[in-house]
PDB file of N, CA, C and O in Angstrom:
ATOM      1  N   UNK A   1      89.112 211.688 165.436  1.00  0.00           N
ATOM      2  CA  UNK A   1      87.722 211.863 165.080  1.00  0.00           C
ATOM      3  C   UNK A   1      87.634 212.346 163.639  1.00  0.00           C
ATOM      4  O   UNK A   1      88.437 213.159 163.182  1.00  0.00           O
ATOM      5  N   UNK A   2      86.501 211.751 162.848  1.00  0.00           N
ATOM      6  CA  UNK A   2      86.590 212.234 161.263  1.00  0.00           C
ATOM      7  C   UNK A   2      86.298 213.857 161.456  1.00  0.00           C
ATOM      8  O   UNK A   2      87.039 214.699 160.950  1.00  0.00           O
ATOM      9  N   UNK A   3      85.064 214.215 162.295  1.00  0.00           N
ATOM     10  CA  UNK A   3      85.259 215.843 162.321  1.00  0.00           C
ATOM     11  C   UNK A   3      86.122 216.078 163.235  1.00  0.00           C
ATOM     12  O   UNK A   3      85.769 215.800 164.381  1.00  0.00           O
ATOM     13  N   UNK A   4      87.055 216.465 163.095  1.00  0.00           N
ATOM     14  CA  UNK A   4      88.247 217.287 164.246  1.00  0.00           C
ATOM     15  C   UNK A   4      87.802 216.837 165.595  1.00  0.00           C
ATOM     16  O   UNK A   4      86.902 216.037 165.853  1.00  0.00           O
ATOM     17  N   UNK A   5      88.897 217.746 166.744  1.00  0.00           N
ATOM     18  CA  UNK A   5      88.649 217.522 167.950  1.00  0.00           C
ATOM     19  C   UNK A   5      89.751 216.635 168.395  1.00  0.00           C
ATOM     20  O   UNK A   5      90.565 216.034 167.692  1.00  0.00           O
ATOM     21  N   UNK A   6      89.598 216.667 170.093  1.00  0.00           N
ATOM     22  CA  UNK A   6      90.343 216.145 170.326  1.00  0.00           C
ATOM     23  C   UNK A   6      89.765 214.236 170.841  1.00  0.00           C
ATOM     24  O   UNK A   6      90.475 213.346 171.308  1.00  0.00           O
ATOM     25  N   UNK A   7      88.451 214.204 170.548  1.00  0.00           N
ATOM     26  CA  UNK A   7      88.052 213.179 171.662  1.00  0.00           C
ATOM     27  C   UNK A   7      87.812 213.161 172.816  1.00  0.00           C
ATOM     28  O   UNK A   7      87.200 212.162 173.196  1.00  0.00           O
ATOM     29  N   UNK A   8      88.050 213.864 173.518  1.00  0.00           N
ATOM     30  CA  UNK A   8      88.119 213.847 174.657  1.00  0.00           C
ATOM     31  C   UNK A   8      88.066 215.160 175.742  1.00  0.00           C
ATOM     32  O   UNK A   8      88.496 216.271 175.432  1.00  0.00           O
ATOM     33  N   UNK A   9      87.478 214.849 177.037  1.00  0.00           N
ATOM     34  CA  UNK A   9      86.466 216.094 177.518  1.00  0.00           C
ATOM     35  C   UNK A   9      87.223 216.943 178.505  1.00  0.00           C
ATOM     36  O   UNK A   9      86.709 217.814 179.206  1.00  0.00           O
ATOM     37  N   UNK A  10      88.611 216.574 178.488  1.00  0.00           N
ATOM     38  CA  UNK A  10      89.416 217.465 179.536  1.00  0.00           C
ATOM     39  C   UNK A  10      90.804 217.043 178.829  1.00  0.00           C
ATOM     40  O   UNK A  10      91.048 216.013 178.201  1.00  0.00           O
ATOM     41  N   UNK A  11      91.575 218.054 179.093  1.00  0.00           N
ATOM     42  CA  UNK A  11      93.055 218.496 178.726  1.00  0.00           C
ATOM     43  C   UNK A  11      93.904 218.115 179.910  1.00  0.00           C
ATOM     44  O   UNK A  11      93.386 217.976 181.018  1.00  0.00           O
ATOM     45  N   UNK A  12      95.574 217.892 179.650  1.00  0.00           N
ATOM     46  CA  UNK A  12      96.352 218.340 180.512  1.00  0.00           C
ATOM     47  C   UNK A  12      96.196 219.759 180.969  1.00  0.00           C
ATOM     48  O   UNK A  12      96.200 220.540 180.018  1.00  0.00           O
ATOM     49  N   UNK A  13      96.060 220.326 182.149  1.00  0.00           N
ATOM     50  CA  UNK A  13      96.089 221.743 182.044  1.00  0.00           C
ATOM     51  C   UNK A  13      97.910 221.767 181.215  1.00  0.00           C
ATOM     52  O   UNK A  13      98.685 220.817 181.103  1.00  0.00           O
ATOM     53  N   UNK A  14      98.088 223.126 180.794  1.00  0.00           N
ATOM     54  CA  UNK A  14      99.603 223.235 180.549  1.00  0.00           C
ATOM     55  C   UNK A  14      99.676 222.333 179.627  1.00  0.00           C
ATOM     56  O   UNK A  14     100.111 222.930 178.642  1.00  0.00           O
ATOM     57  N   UNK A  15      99.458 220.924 179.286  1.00  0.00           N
ATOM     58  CA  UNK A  15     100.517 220.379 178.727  1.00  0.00           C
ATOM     59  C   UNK A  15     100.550 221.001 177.138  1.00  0.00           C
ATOM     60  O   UNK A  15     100.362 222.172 176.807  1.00  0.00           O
ATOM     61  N   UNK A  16     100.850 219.838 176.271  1.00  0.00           N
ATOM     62  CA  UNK A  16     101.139 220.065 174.710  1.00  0.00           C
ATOM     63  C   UNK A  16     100.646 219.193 174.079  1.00  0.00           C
ATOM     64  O   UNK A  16     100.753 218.018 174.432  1.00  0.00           O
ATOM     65  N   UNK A  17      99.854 219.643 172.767  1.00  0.00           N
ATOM     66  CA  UNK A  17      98.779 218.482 172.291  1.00  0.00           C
ATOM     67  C   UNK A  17      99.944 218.261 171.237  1.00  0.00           C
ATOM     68  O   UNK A  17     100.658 219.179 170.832  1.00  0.00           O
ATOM     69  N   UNK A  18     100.078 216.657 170.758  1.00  0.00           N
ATOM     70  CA  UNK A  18     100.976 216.396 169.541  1.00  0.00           C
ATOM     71  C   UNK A  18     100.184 215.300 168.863  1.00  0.00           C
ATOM     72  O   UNK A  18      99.315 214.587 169.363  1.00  0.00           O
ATOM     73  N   UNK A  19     100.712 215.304 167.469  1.00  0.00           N
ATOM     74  CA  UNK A  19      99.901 214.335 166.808  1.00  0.00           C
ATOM     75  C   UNK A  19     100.543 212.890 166.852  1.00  0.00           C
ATOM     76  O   UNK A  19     101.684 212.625 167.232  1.00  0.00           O
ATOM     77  N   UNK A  20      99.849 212.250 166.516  1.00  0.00           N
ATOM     78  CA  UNK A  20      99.844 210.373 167.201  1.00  0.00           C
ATOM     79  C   UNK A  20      99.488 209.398 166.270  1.00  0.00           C
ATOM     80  O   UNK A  20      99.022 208.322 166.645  1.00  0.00           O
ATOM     81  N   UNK A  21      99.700 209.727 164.825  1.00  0.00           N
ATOM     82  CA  UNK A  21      99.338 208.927 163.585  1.00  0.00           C
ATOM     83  C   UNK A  21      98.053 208.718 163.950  1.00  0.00           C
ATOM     84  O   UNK A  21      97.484 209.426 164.780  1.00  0.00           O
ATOM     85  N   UNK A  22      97.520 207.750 163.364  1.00  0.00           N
ATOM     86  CA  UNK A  22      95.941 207.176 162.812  1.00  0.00           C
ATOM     87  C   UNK A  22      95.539 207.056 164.839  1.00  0.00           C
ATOM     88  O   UNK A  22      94.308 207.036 164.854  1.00  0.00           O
ATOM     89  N   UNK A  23      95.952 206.992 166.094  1.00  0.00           N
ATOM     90  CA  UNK A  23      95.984 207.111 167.097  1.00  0.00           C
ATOM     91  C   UNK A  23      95.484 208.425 167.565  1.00  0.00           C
ATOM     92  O   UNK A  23      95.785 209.400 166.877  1.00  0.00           O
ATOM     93  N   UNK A  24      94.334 208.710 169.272  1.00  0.00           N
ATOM     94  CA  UNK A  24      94.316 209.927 169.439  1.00  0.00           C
ATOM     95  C   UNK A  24      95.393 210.786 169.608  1.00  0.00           C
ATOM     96  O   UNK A  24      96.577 210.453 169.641  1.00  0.00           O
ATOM     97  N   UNK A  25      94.889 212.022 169.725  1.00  0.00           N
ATOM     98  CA  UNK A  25      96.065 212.934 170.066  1.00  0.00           C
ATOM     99  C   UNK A  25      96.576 213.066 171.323  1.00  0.00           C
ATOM    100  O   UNK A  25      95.882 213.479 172.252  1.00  0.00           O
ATOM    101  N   UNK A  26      97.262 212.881 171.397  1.00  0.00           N
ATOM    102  CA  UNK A  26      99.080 212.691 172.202  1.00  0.00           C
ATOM    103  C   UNK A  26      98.632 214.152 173.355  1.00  0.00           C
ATOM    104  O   UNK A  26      98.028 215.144 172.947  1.00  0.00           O
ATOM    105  N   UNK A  27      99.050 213.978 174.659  1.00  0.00           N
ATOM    106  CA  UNK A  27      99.300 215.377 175.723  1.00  0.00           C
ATOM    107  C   UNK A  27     100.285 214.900 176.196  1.00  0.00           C
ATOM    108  O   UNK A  27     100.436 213.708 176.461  1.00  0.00           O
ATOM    109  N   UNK A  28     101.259 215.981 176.396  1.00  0.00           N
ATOM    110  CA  UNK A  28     102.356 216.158 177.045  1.00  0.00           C
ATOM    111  C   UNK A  28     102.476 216.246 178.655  1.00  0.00           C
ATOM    112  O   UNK A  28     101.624 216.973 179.167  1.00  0.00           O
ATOM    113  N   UNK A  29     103.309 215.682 179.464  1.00  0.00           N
ATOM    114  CA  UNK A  29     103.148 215.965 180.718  1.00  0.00           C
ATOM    115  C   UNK A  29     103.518 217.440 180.888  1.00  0.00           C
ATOM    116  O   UNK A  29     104.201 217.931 179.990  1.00  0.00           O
ATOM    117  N   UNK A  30     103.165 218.202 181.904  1.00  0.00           N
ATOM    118  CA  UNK A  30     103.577 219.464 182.245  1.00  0.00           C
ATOM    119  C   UNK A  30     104.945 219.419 182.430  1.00  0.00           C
ATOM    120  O   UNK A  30     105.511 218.573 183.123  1.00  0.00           O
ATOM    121  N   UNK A  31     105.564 220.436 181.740  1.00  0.00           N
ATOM    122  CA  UNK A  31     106.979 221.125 181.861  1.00  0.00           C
ATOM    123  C   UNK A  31     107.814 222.023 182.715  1.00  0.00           C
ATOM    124  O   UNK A  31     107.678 223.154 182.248  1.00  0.00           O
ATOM    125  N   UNK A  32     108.474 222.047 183.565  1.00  0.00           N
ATOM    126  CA  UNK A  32     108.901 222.578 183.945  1.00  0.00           C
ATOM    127  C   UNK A  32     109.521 223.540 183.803  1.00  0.00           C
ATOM    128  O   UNK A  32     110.190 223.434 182.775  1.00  0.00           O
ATOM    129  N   UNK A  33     109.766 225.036 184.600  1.00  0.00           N
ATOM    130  CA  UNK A  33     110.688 226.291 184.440  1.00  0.00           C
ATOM    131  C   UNK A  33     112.011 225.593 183.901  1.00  0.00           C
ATOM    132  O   UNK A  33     112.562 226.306 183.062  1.00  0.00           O
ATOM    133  N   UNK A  34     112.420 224.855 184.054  1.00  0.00           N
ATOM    134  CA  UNK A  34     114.494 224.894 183.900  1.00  0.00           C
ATOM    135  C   UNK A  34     113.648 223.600 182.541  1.00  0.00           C
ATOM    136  O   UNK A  34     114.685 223.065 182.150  1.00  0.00           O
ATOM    137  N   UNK A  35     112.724 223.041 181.886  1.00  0.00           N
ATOM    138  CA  UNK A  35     112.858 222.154 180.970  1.00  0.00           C
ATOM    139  C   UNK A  35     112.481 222.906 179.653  1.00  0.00           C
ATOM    140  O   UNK A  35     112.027 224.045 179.546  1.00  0.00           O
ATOM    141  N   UNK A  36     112.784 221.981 178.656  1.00  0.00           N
ATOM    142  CA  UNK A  36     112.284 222.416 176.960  1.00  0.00           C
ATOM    143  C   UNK A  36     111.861 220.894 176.526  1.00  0.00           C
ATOM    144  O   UNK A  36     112.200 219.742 176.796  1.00  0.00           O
ATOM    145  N   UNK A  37     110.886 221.597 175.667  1.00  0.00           N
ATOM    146  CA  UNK A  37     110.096 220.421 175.007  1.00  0.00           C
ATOM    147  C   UNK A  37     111.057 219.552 174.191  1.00  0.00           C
ATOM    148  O   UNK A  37     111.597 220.331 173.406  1.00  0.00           O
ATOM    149  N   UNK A  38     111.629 218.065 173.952  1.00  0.00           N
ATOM    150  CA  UNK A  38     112.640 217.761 173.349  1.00  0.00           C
ATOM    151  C   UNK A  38     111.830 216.097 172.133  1.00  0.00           C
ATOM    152  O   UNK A  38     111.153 215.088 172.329  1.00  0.00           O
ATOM    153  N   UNK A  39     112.523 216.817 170.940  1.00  0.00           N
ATOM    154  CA  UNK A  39     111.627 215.387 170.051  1.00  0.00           C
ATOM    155  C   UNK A  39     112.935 214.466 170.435  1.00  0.00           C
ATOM    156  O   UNK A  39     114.154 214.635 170.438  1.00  0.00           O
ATOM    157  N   UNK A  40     111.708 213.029 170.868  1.00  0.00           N
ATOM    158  CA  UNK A  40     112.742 211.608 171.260  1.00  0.00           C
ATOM    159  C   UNK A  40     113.203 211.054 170.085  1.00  0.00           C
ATOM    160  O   UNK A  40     113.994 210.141 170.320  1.00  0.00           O
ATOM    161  N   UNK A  41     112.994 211.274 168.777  1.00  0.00           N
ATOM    162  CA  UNK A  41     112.990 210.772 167.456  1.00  0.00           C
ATOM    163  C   UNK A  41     111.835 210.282 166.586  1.00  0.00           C
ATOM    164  O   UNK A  41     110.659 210.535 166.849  1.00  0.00           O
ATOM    165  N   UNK A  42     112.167 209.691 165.718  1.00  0.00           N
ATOM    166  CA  UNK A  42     110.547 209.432 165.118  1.00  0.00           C
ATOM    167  C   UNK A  42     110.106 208.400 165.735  1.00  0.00           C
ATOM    168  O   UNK A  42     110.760 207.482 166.229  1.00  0.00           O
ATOM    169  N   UNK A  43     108.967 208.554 165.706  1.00  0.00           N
ATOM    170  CA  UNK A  43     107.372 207.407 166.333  1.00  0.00           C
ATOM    171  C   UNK A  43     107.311 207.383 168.244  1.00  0.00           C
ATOM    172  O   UNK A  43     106.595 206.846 169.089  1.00  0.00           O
ATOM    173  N   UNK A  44     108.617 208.380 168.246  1.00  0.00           N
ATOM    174  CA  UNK A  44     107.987 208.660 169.922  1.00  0.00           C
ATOM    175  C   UNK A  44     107.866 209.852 170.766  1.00  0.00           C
ATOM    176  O   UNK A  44     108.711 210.734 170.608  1.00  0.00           O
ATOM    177  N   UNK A  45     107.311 209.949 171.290  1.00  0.00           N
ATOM    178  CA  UNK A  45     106.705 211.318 171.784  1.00  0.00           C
ATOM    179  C   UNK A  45     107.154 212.364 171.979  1.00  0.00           C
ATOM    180  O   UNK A  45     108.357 212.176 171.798  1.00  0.00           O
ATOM    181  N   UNK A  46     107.021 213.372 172.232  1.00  0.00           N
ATOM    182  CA  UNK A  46     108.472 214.261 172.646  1.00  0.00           C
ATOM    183  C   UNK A  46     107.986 214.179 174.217  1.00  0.00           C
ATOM    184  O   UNK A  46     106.952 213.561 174.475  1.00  0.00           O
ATOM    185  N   UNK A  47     108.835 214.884 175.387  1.00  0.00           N
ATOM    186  CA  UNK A  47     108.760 214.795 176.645  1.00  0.00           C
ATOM    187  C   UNK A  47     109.738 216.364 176.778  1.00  0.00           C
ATOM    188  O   UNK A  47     110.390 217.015 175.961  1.00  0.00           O
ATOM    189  N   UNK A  48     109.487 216.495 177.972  1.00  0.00           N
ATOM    190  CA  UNK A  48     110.219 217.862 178.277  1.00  0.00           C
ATOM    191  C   UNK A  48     110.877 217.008 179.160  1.00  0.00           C
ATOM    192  O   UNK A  48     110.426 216.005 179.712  1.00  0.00           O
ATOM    193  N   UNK A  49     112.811 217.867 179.299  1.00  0.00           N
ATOM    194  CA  UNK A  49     113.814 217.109 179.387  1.00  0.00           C
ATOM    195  C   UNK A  49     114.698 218.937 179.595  1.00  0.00           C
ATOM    196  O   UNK A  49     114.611 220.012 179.002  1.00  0.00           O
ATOM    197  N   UNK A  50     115.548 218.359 180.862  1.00  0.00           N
ATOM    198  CA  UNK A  50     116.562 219.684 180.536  1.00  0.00           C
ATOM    199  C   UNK A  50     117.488 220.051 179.537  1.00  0.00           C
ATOM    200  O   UNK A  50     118.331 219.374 178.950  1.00  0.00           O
ATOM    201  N   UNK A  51     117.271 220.893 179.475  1.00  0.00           N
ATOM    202  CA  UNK A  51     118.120 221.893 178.085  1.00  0.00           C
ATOM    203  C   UNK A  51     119.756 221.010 178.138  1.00  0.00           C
ATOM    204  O   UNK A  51     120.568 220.933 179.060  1.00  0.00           O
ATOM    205  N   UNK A  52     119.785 220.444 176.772  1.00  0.00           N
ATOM    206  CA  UNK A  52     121.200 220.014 176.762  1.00  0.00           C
ATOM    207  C   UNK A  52     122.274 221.231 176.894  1.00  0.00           C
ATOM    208  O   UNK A  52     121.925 222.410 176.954  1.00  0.00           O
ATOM    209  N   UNK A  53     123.208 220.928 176.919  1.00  0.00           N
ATOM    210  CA  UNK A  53     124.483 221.669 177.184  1.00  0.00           C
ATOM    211  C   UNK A  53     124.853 221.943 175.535  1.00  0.00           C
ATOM    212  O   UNK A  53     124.291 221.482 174.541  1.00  0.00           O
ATOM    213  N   UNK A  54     126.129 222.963 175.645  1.00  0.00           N
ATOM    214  CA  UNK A  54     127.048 223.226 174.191  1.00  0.00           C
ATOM    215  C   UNK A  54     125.823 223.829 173.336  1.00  0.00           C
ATOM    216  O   UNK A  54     124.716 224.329 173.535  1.00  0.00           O
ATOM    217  N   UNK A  55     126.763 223.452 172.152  1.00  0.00           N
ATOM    218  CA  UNK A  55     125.689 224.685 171.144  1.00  0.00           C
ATOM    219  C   UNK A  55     126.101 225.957 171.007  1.00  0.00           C
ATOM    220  O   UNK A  55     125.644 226.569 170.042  1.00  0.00           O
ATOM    221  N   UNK A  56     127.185 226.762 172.048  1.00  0.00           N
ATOM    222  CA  UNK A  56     127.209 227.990 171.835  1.00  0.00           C
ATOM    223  C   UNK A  56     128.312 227.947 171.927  1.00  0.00           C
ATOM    224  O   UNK A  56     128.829 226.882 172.264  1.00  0.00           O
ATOM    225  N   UNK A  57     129.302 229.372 171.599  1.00  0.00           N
ATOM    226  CA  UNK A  57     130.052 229.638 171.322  1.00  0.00           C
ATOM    227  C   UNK A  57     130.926 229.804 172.619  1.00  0.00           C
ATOM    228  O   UNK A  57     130.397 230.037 173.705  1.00  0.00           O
ATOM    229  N   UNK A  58     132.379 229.666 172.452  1.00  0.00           N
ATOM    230  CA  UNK A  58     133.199 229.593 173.185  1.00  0.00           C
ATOM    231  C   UNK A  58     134.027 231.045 173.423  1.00  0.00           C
ATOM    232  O   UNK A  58     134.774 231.202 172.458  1.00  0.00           O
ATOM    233  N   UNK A  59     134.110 231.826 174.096  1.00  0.00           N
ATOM    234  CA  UNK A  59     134.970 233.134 174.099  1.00  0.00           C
ATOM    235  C   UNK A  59     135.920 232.560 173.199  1.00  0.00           C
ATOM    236  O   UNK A  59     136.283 231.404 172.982  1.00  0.00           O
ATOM    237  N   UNK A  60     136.256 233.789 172.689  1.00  0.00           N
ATOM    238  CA  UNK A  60     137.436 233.845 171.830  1.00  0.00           C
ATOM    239  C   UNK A  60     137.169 233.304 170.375  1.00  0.00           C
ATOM    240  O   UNK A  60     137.989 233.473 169.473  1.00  0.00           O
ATOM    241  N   UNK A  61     136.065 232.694 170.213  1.00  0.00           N
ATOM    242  CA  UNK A  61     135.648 232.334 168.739  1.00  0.00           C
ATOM    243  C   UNK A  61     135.481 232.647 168.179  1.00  0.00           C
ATOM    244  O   UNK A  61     135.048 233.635 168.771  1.00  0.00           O
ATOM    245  N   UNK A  62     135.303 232.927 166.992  1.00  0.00           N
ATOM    246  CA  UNK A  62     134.989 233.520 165.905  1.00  0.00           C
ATOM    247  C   UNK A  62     133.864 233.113 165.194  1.00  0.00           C
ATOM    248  O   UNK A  62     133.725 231.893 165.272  1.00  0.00           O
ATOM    249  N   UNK A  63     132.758 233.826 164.338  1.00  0.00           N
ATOM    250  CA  UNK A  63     131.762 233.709 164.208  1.00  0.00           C
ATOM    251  C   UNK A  63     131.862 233.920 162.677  1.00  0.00           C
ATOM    252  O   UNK A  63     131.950 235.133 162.484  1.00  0.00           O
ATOM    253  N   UNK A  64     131.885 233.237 161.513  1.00  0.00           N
ATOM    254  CA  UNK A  64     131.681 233.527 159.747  1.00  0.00           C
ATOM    255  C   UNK A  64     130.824 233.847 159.210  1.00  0.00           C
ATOM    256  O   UNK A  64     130.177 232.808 159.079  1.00  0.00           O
ATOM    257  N   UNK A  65     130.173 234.795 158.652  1.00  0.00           N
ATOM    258  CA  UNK A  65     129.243 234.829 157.630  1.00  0.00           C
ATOM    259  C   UNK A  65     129.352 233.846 156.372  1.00  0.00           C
ATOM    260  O   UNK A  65     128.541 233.209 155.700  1.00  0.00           O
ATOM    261  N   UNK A  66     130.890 234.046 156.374  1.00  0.00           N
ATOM    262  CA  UNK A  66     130.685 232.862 154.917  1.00  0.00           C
ATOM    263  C   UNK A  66     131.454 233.536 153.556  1.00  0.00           C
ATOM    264  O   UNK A  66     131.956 232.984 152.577  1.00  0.00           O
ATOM    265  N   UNK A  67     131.332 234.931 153.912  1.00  0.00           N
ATOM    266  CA  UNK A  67     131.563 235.843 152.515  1.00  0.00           C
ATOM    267  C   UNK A  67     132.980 236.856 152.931  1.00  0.00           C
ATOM    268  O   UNK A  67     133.269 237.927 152.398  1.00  0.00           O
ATOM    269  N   UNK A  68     133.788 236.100 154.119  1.00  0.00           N
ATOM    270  CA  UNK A  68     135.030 236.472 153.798  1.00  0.00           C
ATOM    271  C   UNK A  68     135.228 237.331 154.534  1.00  0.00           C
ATOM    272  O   UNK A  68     136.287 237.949 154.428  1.00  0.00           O
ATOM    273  N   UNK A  69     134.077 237.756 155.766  1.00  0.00           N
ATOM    274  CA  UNK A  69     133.789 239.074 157.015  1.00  0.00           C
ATOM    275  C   UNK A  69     133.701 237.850 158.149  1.00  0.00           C
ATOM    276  O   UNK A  69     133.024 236.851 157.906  1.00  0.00           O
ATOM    277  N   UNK A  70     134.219 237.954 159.038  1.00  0.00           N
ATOM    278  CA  UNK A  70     133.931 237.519 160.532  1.00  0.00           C
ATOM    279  C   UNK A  70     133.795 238.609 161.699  1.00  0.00           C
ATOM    280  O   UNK A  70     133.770 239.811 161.435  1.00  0.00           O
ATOM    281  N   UNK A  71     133.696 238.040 163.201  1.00  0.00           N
ATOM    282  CA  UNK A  71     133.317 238.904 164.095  1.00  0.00           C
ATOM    283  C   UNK A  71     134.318 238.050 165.185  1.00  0.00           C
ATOM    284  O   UNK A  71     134.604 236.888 164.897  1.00  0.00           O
ATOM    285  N   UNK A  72     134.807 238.615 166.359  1.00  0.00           N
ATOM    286  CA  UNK A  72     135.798 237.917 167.020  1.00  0.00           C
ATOM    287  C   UNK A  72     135.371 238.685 168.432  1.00  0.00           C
ATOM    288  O   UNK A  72     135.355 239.890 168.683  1.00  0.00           O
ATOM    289  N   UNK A  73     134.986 237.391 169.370  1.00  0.00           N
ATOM    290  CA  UNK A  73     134.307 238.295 170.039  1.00  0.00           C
ATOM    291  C   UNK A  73     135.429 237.799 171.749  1.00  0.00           C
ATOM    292  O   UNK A  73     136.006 236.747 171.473  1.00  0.00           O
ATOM    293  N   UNK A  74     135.684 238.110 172.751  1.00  0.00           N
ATOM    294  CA  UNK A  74     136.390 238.106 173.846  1.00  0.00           C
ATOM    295  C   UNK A  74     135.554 238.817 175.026  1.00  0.00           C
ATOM    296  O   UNK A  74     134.665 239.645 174.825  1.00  0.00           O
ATOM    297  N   UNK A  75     136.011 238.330 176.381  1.00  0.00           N
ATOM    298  CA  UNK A  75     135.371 238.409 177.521  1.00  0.00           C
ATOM    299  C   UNK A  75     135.063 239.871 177.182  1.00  0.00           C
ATOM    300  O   UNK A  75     133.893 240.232 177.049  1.00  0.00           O
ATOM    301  N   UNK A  76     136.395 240.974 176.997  1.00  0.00           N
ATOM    302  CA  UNK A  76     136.690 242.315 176.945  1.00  0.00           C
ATOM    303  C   UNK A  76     135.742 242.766 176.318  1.00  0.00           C
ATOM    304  O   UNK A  76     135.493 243.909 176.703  1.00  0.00           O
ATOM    305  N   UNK A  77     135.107 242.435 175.558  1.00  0.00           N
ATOM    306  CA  UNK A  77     133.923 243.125 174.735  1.00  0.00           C
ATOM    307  C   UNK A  77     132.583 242.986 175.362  1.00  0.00           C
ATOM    308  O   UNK A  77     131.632 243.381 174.686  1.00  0.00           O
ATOM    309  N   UNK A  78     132.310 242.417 176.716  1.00  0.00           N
ATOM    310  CA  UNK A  78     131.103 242.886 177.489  1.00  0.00           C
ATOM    311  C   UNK A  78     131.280 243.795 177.926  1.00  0.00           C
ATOM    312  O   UNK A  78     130.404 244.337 178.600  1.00  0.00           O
TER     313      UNK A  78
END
């Protein structure tokens, strides 16, 4: 719409409004407890999708600042 808004007279309850180029604005289906909102790449929507795996650190790893200090962390240190 040239003045704002969404167009339109009811919402997803919950969902997530996203933008949709020169197109209205985009709602998300409702998400679930165990999901996260995930972008599919460009020109398509995002969707909620379970939390990928990895990403975090492995016992026994080591963690760098960068400036020559690290942190070394093991089960033993909970």
């Amino acid at each position: 719409m040239a003045g704002g808004g969404t167009g339109v007279a009811t919402l997803t309850e919950n969902g997530i409004l996203f933008g949709n180029g020169t197109s209205a604005v985009g709602i998300t289906a409702v998400g679930t407890a165990t999901h996260v909102l995930t972008s599919n790449g460009a020109g398509v929507a995002p969707t909620f999708q379970a939390a990928a795996g990895g990403g975090g650190l492995a016992w026994g790893a080591s963690i760098s600042s960068g400036s020559g200090t690290g942190i070394a962390m093991t089960t033993a240190d909970l």
